[in-house]
C-alpha positions as CSV (number, residue, x, y, z in Angstrom):
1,X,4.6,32.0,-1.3
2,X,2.0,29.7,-1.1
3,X,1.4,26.2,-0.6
4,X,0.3,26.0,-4.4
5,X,3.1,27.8,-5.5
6,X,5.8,26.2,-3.8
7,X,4.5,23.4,-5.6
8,X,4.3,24.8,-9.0
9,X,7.8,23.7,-9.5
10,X,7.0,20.0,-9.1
11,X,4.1,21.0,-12.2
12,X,6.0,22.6,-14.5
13,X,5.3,20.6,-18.1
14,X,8.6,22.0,-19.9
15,X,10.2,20.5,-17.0
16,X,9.0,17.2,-17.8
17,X,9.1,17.1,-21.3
18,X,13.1,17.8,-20.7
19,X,13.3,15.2,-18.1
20,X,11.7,12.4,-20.7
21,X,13.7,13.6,-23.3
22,X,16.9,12.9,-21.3
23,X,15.6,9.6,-20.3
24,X,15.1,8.7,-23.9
25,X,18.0,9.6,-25.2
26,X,19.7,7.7,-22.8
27,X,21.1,4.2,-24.2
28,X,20.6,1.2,-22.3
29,X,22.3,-1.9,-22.8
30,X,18.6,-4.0,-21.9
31,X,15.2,-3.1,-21.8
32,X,14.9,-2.7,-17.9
33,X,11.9,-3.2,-15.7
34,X,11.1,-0.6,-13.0
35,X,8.4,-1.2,-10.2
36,X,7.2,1.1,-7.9
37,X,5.1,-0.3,-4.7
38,X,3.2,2.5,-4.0
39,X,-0.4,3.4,-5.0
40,X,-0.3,6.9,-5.1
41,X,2.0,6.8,-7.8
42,X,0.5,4.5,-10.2
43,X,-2.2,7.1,-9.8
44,X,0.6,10.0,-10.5
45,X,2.0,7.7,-13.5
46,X,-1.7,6.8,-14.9
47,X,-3.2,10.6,-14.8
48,X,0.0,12.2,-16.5
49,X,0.2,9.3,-19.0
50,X,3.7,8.9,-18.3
51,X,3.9,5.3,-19.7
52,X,3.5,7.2,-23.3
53,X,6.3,9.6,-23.3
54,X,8.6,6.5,-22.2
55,X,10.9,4.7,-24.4
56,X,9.9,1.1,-25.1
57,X,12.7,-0.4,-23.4
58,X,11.6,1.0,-19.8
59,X,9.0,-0.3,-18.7
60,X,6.9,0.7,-15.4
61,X,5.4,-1.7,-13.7
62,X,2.7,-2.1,-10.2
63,X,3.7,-3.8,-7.2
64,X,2.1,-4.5,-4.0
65,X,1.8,-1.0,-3.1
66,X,-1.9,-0.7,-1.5
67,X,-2.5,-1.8,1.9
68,X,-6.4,-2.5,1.2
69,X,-5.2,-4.3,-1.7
70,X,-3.3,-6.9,-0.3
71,X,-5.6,-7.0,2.6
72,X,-6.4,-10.8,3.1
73,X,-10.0,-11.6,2.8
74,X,-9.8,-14.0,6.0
75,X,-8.7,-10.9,7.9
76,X,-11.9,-9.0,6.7
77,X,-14.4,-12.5,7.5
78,X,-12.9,-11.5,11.2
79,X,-13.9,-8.4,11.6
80,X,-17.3,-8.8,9.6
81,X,-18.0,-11.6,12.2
82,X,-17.1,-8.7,15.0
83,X,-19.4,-6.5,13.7
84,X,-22.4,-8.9,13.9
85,X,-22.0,-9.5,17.6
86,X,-24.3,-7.4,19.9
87,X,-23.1,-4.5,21.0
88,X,-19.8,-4.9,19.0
89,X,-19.1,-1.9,16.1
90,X,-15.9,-2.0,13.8
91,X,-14.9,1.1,12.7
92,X,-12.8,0.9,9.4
93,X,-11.3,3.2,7.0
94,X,-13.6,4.2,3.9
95,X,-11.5,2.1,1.9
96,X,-11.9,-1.0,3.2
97,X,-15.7,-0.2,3.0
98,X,-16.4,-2.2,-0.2
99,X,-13.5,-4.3,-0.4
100,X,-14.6,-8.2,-0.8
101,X,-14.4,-10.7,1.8
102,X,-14.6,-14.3,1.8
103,X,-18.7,-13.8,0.8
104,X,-19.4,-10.0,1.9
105,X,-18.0,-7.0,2.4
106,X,-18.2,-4.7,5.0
107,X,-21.2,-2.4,2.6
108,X,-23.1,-5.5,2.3
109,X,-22.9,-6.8,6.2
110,X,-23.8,-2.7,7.3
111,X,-26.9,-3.0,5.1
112,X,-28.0,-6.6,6.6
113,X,-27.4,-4.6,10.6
114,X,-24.0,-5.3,11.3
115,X,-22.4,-2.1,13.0
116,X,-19.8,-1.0,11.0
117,X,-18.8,2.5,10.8
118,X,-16.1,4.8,8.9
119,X,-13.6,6.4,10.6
120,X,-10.6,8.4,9.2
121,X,-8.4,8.0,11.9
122,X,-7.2,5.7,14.6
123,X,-8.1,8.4,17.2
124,X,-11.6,8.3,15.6
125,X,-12.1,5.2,16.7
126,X,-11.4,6.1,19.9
127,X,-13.0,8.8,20.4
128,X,-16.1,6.4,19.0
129,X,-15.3,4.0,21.8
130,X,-15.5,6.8,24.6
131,X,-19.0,7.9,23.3
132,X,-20.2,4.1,23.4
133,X,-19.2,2.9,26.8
134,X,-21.8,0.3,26.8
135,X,-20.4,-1.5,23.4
136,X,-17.2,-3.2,22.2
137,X,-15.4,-0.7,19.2
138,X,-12.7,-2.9,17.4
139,X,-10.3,-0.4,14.9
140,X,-9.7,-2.6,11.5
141,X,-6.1,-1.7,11.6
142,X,-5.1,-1.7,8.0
143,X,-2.0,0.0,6.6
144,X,1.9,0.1,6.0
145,X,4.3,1.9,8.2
146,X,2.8,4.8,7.4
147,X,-0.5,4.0,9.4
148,X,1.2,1.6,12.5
149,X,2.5,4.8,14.0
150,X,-0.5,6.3,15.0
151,X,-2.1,3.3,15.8
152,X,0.5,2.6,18.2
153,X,0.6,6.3,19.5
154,X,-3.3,5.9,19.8
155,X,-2.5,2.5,21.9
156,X,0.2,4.2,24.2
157,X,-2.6,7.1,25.1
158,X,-4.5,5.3,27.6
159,X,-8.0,4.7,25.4
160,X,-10.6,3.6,27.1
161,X,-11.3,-0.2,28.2
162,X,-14.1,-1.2,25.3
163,X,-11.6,-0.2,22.2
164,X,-9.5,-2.8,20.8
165,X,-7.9,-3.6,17.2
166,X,-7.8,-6.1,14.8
167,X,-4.5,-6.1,12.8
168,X,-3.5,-6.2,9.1
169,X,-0.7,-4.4,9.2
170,X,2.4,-4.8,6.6
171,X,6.0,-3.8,6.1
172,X,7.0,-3.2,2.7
173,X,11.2,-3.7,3.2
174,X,9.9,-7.3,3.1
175,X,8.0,-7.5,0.6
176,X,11.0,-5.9,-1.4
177,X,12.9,-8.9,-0.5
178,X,10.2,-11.1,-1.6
179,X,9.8,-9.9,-4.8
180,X,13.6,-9.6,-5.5
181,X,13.5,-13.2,-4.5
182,X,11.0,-14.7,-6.8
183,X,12.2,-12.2,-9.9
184,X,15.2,-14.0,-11.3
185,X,16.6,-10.8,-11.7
186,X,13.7,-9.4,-14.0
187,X,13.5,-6.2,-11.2
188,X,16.0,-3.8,-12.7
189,X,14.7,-1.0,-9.7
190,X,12.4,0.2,-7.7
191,X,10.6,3.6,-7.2
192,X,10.2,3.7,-3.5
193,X,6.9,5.3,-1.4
194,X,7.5,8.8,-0.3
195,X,4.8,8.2,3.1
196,X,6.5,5.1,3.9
197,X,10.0,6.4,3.6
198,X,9.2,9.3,5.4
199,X,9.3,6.5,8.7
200,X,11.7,4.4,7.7
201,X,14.2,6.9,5.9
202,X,16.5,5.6,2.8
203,X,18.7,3.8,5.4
204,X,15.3,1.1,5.1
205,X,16.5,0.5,2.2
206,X,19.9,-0.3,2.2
207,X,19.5,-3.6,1.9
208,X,18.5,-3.3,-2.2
209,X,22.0,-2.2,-2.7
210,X,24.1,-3.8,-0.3
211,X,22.6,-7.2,-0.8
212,X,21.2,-7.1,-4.0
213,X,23.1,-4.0,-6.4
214,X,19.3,-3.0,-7.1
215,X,19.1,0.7,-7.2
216,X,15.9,2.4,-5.3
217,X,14.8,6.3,-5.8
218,X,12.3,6.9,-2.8
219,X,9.7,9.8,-4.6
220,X,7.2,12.1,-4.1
221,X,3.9,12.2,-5.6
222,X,4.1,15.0,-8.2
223,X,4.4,13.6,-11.8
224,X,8.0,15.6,-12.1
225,X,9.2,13.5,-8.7
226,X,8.0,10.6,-10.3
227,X,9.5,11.0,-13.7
228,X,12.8,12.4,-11.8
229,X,13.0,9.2,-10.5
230,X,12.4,7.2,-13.5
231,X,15.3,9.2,-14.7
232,X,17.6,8.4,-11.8
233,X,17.3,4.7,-12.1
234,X,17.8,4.7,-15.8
235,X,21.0,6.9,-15.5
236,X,22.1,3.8,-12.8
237,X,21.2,0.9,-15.2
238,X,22.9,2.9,-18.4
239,X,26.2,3.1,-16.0
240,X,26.4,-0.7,-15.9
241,X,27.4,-0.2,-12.1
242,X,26.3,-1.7,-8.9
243,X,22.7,-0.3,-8.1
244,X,22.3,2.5,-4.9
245,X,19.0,3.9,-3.0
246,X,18.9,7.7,-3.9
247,X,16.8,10.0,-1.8
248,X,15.0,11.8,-4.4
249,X,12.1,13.1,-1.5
250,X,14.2,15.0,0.5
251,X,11.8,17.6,1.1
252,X,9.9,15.3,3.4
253,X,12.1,12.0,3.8
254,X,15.1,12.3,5.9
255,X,17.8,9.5,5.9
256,X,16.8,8.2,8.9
257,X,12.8,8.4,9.0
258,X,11.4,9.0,12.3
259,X,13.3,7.1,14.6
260,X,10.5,8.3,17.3
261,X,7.6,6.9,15.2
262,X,9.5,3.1,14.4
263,X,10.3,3.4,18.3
264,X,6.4,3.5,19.1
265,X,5.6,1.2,16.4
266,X,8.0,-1.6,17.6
267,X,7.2,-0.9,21.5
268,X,3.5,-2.5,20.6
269,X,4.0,-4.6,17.9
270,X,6.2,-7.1,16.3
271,X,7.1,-8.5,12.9
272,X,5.5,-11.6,12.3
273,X,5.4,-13.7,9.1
274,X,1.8,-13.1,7.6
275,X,-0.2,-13.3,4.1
276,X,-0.3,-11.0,1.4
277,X,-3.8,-11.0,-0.4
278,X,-3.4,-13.9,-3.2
279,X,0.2,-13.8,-2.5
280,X,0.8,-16.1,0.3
281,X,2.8,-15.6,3.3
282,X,6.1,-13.2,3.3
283,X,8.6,-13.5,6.0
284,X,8.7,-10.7,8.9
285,X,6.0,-8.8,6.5
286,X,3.6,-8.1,9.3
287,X,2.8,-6.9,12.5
288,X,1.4,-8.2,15.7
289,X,0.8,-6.8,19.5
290,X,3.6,-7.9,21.9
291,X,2.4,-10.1,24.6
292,X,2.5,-7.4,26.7
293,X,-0.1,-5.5,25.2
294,X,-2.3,-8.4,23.9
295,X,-5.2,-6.7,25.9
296,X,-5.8,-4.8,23.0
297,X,-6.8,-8.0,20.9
298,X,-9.4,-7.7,19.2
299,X,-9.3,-11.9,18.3
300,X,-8.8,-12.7,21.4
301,X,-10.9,-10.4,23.3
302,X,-13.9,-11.7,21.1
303,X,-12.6,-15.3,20.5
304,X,-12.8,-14.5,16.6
305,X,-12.0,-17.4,14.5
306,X,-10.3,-17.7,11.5
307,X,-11.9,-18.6,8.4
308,X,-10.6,-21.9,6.8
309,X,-12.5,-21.4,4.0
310,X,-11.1,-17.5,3.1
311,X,-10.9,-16.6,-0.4
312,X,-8.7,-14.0,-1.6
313,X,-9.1,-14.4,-5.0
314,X,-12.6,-14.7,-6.7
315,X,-12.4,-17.0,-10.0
316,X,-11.4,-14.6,-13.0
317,X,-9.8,-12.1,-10.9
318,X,-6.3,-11.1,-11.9
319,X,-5.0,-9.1,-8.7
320,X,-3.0,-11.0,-6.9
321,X,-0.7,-11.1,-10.5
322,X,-1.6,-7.5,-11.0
323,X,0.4,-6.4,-7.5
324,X,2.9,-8.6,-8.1
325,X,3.9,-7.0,-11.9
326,X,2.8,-10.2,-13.3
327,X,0.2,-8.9,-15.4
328,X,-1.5,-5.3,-16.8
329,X,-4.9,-4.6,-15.6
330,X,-5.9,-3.6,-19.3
331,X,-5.3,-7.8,-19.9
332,X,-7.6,-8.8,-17.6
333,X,-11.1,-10.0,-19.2
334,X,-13.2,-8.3,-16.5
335,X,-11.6,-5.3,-16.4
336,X,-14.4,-2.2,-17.9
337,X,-17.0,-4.5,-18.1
338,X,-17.7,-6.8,-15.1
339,X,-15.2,-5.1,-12.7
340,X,-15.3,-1.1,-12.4
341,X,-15.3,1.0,-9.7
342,X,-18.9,1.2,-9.2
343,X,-19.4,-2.7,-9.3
344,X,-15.8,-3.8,-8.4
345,X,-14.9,-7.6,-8.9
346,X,-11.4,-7.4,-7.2
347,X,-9.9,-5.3,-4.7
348,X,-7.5,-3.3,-7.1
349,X,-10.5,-1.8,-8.6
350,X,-12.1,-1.2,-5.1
351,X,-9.3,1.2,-3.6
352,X,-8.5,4.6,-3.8
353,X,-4.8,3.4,-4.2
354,X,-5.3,0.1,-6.3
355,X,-3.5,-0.4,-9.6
356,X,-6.8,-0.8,-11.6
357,X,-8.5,1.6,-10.4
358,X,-5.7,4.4,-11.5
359,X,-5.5,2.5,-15.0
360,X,-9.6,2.6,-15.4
361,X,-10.1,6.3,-14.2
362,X,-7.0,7.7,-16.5
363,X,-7.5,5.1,-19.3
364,X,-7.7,6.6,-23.2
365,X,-10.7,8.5,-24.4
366,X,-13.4,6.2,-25.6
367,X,-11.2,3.3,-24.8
């Protein structure tokens, strides 16, 4: 069979229609909030209009679920200054391309000559840094769990003397804990990131229920795994018991991750408390190089400074509440006009995985 096929299953619309019928007929003693932290599937959610064959009293909310998004704008004045050094080149993921900064973005510093240059992997960049012996090539390291293991598998291979990284790297287990934290108990679940999971396993999430009685369905990125999910966590809250994390991705996600990958990840780096793009700093939430390996600096190598003066959120801009479930893009007063994806005012609307973005490309005809 192939790929497609096996995937048909995952497709299949009398499938879904079943699955939200049993979700609405089930009763609830509240109207429960669910968030999933994951960009892929508000895209998922958004294009199969899922909100719409919901009942009213589950609601689906956006959290902090894109890396570029919560990207902090001092972290991108850094490597924008890097790129305007002679013989210094920053290679970057598209995404980050025309994410703001402070004052710029990388697409606005490329067109006044700074060398910046898309890459789609970390072994890109080194390959780039081979080829260019005679100039600096610093990897703008930005990304979940997901992306630090082949960063630090592209660290542990040897590359060449002139590469080096600047990191914005986050952990999302923390930012769980965060966001529990500062709910008051308005979180009734979470919908948890397939590509994440598949490195930390559900045993990275133990914490929701052990801790906290939240219940956590890690997913896949079909609309059927989504919605499967949606039904799992509203089976938990209509039993009234204590919340558990379900592995609903079991085709990819095994209970324990990659212990191989977090073994790499943690032999160059280490958490570190670090900001969140219009957030502010979460505990443990980031990464940073060991000391041992603090040749591969790109801030120290270059003696980059940070920028005092960073600003993550321009005035108007409603994505620092958007990623934290506080508010719906639709209600933000730039959102279609000012801010779209060809002239984007915030980062949500910038990314491939940002929360505005999905709502503006799948939003209602003539809306």
């Amino acid at each position: 069979m192939s790929g497609s096929g096996i995937m048909e299953e995952y497709r299949d619309p009398a499938l879904a229609n079943a699955l939200a019928r049993e979700i609405r007929g089930m009763r609830l003693p509240k109207p429960i909030a669910l968030m999933h932290v994951c960009g892929t599937h508000e895209h998922t959610i958004a294009r199969a209009g899922m909100r719409a064959v919901l009942p009213p009293n589950v609601r689906l909310i956006a959290g902090p679920g894109c890396p570029v998004c919560v990207c902090p704008a001092g972290d991108i004045d850094r490597a924008i200054d890097a790129a305007r050094r002679d013989k210094v080149v920053v290679a970057t993921f598209g995404d980050m391309f025309r994410v703001p900064a402070s004052e710029t973005s990388f697409e606005k510093a490329k067109a006044e000559g700074a060398d910046i240059r898309i890459v789609y992997s970390p072994l890109d960049a080194v390959n780039m840094a081979r080829d260019n012996p005679g100039k600096q090539v610093v990897f703008m390291a930005v990304g979940f769990e997901t992306t630090a293991a082949p960063i630090a598998a592209a660290l542990c291979a040897e590359p060449p003397a002139n590469f080096s990284i600047l990191l914005s790297m986050r952990l999302i287990p923390p930012a769980l804990r965060f966001l529990l934290e500062r709910s008051a108990g308005t979180l009734d679940g979470f919908i948890l990131p397939g590509h994440v999971s598949a490195i930390i396993g559900r045993t990275g999430y133990e914490f929701l229920e052990k801790e906290w009685g939240v219940p956590g369905v890690i997913a896949g990125f079909e609309a059927l795994d989504v919605l499967g999910a949606v039904r799992d966590l509203v089976a938990q809250a209509a039993s009234g018991g204590k919340g558990t994390v379900v592995n609903g991705y079991k085709r990819v996600v095994h209970e324990n991750g990659n212990a191989k990958a977090r073994e790499m990840m943690f032999r160059l780096f280490e958490p570190a408390d670090v900001p969140w793009r219009g957030i502010g700093v979460i505990p443990a939430s980031g990464l940073v190089l060991r000391k041992e390996h603090e040749r591969f600096d790109a801030g120290k190598r270059l003696a980059l400074a940070d920028n005092a003066c960073s600003v993550d959120v321009r005035p108007g801009c409603q994505c620092h509440r958007v990623i934290l479930g506080e508010a719906e893009p639709e209600a933000c007063s730039l959102f279609g006009s000012e801010c779209t994806p060809r002239s984007a005012y915030g980062p949500c609307m910038v990314s491939s995985e940002g929360t505005c973005r999905a709502r503006f490309l799948y939003r209602p005809v003539g809306s």
